[in-house]
TORMAR-857302 format. One record per residue: residue number from 1; residue in three letters; chain; x, z, y of N, C-alpha, C in turn. Coordinates in Angstrom, 2 decimals. Layout:
BEGIN
+--------+------+------+---------+---------+---------+---------+---------+----------+---------+---------+---------+
| dodren | sero | kegu |  n_east |    n_up | n_north | ca_east |   ca_up | ca_north |  c_east |    c_up | c_north |
+--------+------+------+---------+---------+---------+---------+---------+----------+---------+---------+---------+
|    NUM |  ALA |    A |       X |       Z |       Y |       X |       Z |        Y |       X |       Z |       Y |
...
+--------+------+------+---------+---------+---------+---------+---------+----------+---------+---------+---------+
This chain:
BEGIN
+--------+------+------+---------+---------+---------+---------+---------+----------+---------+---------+---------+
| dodren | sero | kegu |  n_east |    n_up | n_north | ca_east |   ca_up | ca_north |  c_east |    c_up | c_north |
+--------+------+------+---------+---------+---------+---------+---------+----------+---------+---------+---------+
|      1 |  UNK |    A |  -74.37 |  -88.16 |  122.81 |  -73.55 |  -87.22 |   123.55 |  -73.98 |  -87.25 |  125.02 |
|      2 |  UNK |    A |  -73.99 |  -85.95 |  125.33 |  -74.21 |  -86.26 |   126.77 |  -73.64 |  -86.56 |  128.07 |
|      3 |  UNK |    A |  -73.99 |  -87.43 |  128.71 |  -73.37 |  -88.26 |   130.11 |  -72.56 |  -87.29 |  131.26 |
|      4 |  UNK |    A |  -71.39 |  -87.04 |  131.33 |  -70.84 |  -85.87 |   132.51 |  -70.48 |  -86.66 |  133.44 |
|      5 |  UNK |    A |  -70.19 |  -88.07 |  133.55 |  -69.94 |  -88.69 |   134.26 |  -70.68 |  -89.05 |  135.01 |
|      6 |  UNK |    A |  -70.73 |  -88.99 |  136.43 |  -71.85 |  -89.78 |   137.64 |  -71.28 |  -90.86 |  138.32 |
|      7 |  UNK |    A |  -72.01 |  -91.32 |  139.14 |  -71.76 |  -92.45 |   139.82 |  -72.60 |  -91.93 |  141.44 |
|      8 |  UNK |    A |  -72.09 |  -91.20 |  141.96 |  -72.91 |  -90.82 |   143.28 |  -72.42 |  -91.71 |  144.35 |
|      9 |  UNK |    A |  -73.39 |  -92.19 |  145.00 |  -72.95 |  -93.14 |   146.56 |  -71.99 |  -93.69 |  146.19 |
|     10 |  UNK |    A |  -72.21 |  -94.57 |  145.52 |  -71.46 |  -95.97 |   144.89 |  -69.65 |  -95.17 |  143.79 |
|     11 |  UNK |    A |  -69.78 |  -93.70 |  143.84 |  -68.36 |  -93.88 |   143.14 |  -68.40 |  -93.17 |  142.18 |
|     12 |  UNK |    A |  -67.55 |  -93.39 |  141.07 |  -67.99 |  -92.81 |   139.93 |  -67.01 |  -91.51 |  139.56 |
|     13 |  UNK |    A |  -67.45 |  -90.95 |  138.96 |  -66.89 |  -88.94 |   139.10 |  -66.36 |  -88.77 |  137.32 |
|     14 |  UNK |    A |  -65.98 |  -87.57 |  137.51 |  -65.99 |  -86.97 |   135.72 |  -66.00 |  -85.65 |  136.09 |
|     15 |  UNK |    A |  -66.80 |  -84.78 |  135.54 |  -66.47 |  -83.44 |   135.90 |  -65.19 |  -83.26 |  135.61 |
|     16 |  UNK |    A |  -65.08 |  -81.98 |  135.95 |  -63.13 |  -81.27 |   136.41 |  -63.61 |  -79.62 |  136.02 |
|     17 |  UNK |    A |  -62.57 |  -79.03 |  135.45 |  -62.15 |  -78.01 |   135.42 |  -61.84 |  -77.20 |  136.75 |
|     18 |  UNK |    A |  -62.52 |  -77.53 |  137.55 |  -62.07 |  -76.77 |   138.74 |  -62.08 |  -75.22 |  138.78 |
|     19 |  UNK |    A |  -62.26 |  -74.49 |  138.11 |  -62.15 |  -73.07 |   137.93 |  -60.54 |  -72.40 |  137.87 |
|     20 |  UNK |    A |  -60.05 |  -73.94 |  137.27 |  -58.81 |  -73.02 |   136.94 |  -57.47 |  -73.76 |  137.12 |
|     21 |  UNK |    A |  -57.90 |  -74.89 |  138.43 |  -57.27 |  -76.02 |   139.05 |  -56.08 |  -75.30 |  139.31 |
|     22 |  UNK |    A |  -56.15 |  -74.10 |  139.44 |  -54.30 |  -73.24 |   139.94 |  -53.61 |  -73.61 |  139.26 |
|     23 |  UNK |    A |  -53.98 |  -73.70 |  137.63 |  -52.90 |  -73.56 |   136.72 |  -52.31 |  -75.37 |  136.67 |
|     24 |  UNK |    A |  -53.11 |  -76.10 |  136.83 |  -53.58 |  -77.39 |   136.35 |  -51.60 |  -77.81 |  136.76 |
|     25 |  UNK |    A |  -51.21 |  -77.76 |  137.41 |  -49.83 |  -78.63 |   137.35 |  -48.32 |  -77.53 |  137.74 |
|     26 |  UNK |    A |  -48.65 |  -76.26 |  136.74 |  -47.89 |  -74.91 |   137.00 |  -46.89 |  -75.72 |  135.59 |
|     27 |  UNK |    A |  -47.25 |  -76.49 |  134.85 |  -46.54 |  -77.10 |   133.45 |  -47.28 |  -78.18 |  133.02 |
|     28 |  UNK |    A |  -46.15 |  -79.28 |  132.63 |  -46.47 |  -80.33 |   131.34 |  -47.72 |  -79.74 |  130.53 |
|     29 |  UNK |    A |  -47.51 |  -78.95 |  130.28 |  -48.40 |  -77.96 |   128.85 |  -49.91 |  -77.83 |  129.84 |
|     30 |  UNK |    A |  -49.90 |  -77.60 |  130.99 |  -51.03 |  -76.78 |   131.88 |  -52.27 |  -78.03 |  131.70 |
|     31 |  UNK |    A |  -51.09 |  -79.35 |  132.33 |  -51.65 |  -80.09 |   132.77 |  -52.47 |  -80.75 |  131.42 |
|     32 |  UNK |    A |  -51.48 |  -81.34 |  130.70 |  -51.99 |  -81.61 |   129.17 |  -53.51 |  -80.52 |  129.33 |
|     33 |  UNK |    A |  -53.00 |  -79.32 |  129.13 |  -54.46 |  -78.79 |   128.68 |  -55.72 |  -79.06 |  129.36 |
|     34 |  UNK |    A |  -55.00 |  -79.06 |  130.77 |  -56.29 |  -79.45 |   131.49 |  -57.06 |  -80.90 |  130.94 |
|     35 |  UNK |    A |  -56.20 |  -81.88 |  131.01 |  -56.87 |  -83.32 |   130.56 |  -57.45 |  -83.75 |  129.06 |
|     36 |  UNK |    A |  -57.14 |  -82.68 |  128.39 |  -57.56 |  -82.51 |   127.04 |  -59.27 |  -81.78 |  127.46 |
|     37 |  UNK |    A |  -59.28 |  -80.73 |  128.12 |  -60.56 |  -80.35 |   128.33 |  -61.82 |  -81.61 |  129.04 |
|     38 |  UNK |    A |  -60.77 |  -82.37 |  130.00 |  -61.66 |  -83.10 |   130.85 |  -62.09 |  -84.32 |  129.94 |
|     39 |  UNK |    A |  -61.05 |  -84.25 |  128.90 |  -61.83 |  -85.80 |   128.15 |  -62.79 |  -85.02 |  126.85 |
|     40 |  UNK |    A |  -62.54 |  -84.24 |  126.56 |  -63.34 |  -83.51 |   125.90 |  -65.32 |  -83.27 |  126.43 |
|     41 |  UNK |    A |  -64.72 |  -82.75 |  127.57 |  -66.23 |  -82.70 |   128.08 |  -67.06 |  -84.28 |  129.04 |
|     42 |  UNK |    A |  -66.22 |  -85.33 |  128.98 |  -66.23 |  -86.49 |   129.49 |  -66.65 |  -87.94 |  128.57 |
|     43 |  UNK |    A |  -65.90 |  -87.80 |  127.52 |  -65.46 |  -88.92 |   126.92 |  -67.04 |  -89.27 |  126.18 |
|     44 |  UNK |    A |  -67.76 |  -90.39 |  125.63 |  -68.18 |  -90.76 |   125.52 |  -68.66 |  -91.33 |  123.65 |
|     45 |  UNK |    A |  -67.56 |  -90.05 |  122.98 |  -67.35 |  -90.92 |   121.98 |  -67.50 |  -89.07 |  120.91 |
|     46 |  UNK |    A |  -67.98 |  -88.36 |  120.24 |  -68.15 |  -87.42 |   119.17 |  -67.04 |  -87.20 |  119.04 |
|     47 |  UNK |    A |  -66.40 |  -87.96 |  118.22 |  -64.96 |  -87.86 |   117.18 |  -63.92 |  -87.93 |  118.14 |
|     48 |  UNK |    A |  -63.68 |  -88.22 |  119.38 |  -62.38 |  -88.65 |   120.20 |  -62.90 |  -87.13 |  120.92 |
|     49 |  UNK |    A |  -64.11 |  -86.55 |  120.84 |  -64.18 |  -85.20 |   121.81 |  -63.71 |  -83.85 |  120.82 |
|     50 |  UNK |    A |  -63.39 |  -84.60 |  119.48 |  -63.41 |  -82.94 |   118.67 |  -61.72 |  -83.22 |  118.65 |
|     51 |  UNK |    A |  -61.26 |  -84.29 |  118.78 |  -60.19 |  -84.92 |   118.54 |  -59.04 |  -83.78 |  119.82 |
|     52 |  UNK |    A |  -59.95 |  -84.00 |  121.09 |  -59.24 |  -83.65 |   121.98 |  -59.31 |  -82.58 |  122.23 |
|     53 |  UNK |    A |  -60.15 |  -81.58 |  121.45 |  -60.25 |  -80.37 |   120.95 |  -59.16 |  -79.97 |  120.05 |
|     54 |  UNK |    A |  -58.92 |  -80.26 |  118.84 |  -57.94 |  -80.32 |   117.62 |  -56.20 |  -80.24 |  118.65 |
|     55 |  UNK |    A |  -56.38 |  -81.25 |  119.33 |  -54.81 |  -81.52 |   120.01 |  -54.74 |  -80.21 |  121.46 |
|     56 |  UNK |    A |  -55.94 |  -79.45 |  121.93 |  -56.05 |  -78.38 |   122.60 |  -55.82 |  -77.12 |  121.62 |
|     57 |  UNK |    A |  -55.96 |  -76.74 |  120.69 |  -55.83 |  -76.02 |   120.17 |  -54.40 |  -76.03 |  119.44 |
|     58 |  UNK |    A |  -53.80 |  -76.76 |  118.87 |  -52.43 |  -76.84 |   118.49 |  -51.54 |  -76.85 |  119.75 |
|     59 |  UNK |    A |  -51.95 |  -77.14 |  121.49 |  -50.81 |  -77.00 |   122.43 |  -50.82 |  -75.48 |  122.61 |
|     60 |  UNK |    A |  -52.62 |  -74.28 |  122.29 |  -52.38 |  -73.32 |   122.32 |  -52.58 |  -72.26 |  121.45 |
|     61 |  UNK |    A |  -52.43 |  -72.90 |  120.34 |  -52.32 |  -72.11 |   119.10 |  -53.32 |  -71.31 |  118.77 |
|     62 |  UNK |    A |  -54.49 |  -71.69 |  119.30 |  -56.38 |  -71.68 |   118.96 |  -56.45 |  -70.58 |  120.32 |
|     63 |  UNK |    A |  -55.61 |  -70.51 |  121.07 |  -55.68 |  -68.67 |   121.82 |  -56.96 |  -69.45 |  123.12 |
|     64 |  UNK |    A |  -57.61 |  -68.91 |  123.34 |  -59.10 |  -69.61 |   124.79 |  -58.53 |  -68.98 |  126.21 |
|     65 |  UNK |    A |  -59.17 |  -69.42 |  126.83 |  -59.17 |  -67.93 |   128.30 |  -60.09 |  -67.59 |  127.82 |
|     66 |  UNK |    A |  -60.01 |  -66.24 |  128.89 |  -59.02 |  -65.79 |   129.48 |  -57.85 |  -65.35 |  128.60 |
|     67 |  UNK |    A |  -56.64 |  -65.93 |  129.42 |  -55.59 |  -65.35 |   128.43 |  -54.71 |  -64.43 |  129.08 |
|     68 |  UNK |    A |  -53.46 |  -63.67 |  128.22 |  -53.03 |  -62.90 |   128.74 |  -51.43 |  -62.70 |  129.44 |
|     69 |  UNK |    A |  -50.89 |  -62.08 |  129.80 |  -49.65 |  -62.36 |   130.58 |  -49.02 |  -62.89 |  129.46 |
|     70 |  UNK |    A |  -49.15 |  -62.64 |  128.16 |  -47.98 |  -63.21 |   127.02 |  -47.76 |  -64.75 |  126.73 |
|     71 |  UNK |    A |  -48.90 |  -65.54 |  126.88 |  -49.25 |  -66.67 |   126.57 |  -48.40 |  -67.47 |  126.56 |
|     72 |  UNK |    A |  -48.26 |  -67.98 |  125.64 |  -47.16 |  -69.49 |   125.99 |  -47.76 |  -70.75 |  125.44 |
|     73 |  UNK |    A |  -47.57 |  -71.56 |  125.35 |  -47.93 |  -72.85 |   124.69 |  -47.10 |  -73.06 |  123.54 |
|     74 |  UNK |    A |  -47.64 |  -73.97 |  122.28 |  -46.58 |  -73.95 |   121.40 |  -45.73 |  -74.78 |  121.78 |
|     75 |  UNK |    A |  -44.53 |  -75.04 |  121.31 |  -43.53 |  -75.94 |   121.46 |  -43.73 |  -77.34 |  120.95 |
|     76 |  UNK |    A |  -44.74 |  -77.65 |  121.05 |  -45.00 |  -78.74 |   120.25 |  -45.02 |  -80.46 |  120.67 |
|     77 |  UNK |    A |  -44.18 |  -79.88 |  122.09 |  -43.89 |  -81.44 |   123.09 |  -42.68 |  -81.43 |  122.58 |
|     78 |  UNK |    A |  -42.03 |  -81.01 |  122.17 |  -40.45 |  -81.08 |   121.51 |  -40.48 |  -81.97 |  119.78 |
|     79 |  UNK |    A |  -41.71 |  -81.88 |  119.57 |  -41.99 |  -82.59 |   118.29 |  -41.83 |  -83.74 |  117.81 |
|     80 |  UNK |    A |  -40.82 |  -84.73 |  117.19 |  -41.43 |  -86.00 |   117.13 |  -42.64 |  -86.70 |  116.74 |
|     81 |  UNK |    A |  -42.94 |  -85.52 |  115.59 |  -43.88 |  -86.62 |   115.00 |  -45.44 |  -85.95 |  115.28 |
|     82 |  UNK |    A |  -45.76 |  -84.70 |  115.91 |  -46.86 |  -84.11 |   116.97 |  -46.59 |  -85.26 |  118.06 |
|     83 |  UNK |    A |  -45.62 |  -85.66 |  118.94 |  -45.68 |  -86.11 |   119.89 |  -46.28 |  -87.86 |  119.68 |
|     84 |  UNK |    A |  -45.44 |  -88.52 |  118.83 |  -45.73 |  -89.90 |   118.52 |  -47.06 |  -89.95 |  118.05 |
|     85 |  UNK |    A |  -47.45 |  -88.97 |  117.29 |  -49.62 |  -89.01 |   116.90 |  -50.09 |  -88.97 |  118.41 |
|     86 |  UNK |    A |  -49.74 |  -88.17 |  119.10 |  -50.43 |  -87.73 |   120.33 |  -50.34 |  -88.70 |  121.06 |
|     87 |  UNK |    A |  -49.38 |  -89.38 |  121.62 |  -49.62 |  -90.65 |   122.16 |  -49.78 |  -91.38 |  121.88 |
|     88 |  UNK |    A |  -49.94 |  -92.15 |  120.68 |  -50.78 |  -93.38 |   119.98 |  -52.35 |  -92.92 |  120.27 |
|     89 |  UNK |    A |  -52.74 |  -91.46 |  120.01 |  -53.65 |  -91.17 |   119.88 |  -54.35 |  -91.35 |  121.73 |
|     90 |  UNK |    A |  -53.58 |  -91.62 |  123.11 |  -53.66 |  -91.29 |   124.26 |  -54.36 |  -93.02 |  124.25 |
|     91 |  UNK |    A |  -53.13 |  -93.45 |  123.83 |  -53.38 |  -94.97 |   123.91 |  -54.80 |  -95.32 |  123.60 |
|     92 |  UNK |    A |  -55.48 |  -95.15 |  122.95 |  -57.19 |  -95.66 |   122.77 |  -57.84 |  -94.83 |  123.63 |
|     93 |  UNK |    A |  -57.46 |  -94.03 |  124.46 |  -59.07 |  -93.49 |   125.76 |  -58.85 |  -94.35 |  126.76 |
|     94 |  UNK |    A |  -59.49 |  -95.31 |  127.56 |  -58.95 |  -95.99 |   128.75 |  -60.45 |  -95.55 |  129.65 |
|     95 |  UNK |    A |  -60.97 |  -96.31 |  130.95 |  -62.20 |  -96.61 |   130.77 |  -63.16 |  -96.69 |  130.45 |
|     96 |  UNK |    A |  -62.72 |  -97.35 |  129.42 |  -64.05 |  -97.63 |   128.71 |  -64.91 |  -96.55 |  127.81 |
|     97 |  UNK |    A |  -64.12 |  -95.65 |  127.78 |  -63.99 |  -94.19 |   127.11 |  -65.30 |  -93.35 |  127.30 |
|     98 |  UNK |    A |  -65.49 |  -93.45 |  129.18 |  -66.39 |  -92.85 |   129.27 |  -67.73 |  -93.85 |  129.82 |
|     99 |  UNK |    A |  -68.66 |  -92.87 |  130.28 |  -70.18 |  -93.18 |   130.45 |  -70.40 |  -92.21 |  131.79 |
|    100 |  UNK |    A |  -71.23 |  -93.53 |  132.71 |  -71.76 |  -93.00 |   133.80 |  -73.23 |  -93.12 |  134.13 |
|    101 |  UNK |    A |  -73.64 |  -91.83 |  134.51 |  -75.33 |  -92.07 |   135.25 |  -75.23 |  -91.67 |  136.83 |
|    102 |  UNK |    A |  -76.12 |  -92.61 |  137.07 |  -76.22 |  -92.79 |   138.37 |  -76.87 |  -91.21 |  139.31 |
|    103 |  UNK |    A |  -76.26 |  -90.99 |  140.33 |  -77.74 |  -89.71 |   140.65 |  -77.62 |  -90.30 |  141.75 |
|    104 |  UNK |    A |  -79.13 |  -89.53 |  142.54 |  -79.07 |  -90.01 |   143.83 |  -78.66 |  -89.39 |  144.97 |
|    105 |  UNK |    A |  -77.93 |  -89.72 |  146.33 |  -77.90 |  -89.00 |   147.17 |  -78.37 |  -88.07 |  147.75 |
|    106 |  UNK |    A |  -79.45 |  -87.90 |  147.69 |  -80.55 |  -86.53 |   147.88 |  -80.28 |  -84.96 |  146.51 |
|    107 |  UNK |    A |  -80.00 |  -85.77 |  145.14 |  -79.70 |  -84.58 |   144.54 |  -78.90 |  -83.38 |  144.69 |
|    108 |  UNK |    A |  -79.58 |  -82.78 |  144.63 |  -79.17 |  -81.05 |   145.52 |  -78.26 |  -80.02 |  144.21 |
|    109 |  UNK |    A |  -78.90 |  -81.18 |  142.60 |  -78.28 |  -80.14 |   141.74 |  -76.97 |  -80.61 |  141.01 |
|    110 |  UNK |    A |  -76.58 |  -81.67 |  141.94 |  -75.30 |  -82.05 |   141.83 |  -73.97 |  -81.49 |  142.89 |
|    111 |  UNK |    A |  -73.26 |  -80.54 |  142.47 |  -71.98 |  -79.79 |   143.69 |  -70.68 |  -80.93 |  143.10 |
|    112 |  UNK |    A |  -70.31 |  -81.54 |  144.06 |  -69.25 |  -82.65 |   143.67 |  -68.38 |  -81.15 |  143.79 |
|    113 |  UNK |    A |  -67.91 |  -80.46 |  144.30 |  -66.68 |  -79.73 |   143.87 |  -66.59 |  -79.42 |  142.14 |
|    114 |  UNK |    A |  -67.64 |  -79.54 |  141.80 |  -67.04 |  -80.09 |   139.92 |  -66.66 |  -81.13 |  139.33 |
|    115 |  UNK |    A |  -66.67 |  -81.96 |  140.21 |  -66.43 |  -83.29 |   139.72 |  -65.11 |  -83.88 |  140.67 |
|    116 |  UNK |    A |  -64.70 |  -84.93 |  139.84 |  -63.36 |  -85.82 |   140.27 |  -63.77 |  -87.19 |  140.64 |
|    117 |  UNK |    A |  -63.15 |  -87.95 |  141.49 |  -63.38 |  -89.24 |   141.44 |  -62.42 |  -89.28 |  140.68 |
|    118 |  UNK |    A |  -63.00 |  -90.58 |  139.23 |  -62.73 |  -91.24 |   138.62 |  -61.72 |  -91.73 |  138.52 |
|    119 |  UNK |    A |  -61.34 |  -92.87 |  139.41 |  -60.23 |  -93.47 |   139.47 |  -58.56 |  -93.14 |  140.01 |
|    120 |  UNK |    A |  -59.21 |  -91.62 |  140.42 |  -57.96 |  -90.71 |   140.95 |  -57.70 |  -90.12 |  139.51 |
|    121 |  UNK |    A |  -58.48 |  -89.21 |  138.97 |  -58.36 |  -88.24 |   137.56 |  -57.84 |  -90.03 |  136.01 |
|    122 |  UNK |    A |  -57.79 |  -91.03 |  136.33 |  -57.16 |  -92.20 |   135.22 |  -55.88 |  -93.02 |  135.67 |
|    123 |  UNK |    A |  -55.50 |  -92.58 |  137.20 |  -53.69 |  -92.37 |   137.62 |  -53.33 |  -91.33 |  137.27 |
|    124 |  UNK |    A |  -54.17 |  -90.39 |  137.71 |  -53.45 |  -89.54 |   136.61 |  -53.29 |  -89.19 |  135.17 |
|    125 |  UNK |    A |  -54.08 |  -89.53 |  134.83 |  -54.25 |  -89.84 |   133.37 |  -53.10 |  -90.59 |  132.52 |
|    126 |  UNK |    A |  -53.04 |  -92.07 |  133.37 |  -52.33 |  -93.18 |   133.24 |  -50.44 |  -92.72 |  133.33 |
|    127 |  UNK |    A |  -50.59 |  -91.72 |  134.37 |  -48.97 |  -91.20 |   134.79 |  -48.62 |  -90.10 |  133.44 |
|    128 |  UNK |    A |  -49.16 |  -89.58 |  132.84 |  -49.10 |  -88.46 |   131.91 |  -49.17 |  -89.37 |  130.55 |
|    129 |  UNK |    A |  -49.76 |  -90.33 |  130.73 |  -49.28 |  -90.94 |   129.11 |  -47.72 |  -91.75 |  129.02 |
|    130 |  UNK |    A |  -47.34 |  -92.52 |  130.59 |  -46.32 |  -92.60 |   130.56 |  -44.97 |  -91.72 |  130.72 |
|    131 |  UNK |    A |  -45.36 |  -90.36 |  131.28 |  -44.29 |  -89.40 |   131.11 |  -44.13 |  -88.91 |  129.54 |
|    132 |  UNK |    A |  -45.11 |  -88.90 |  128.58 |  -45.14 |  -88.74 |   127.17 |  -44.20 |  -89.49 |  126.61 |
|    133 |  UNK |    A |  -44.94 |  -90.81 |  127.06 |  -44.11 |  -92.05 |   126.36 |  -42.52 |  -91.73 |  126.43 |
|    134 |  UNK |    A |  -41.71 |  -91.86 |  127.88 |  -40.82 |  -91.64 |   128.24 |  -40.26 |  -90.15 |  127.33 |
|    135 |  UNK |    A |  -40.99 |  -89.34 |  126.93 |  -40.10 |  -88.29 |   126.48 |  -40.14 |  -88.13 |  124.91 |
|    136 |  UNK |    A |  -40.77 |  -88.82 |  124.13 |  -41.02 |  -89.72 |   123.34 |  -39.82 |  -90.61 |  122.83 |
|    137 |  UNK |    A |  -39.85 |  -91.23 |  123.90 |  -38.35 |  -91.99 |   123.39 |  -37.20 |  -91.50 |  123.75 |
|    138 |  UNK |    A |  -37.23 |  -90.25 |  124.89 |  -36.06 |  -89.68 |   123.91 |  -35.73 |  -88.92 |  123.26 |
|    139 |  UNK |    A |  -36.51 |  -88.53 |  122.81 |  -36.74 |  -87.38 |   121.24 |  -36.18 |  -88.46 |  120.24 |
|    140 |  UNK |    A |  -36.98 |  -89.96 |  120.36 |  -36.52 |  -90.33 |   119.26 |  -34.85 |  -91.00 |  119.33 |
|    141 |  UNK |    A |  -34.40 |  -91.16 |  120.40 |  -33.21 |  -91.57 |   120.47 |  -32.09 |  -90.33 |  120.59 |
|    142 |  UNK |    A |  -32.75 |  -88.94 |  120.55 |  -31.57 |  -88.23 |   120.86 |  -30.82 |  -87.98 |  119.55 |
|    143 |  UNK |    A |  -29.25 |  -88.27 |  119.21 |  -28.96 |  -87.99 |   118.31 |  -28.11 |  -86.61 |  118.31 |
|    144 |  UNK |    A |  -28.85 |  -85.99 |  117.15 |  -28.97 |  -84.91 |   116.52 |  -28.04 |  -84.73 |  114.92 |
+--------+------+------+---------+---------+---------+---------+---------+----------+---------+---------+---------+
């Protein structure tokens, strides 16, 4: 698979969706989608990239951009048992997930405005598996 991750002047990156960074924290759902794309085109692993494909397509019901004023996301954070796969499933990407190559400072065909530092884009990462978690348990505690 190939390496999206760099390591330029000592820090290490992941590309980003920056095209469509507007939407990126307009919703739970936005954001999800966004980080589903970024480990998708990031992650280091075949099966955890079709994976995070599979769980992009069920938040939007296979629909791509451009999309249209109708769009919604499915309801499928309201789910228990979509939600409890999905975060067990969050729980195994950490770190170690991805893969970095080095470039050098002189490379001209590297535009960091596509890319994230690393360790900013896995707090956030890290904050979104625990807001899951948290809503998670109370799906499963709400009695119904």
């Amino acid at each position: 698979m190939f390496t999206r991750g760099i390591i330029y002047d000592g820090i290490k990156y992941i590309e980003y969706i920056n095209d469509i960074k507007d939407i990126r924290m307009k919703s739970l759902e936005d954001f999800i989608y966004c980080i589903l794309v970024e480990i998708e085109m990031n992650i280091n692993d075949e099966t955890c990239a079709q994976q995070a494909e599979n769980y992009m397509n069920k938040l939007t019901n296979f629909i791509k951009f451009p999309r249209n004023n109708d769009f919604s996301y499915a309801n499928i954070l309201n789910d228990k048992i979509f939600l409890s796969e999905f975060t067990e499933w969050l729980k195994y990407i950490d770190s170690s997930s991805f893969d970095f190559q080095s470039i050098a400072i002189y490379d001209t065909t590297v535009d960091l405005i596509d890319y994230i530092i690393f360790d900013k884009w896995m707090v956030d990462f890290e904050n979104l598996k625990k807001k899951l978690n948290k809503r998670l348990y109370k799906l499963e505690n709400l009695k119904i």
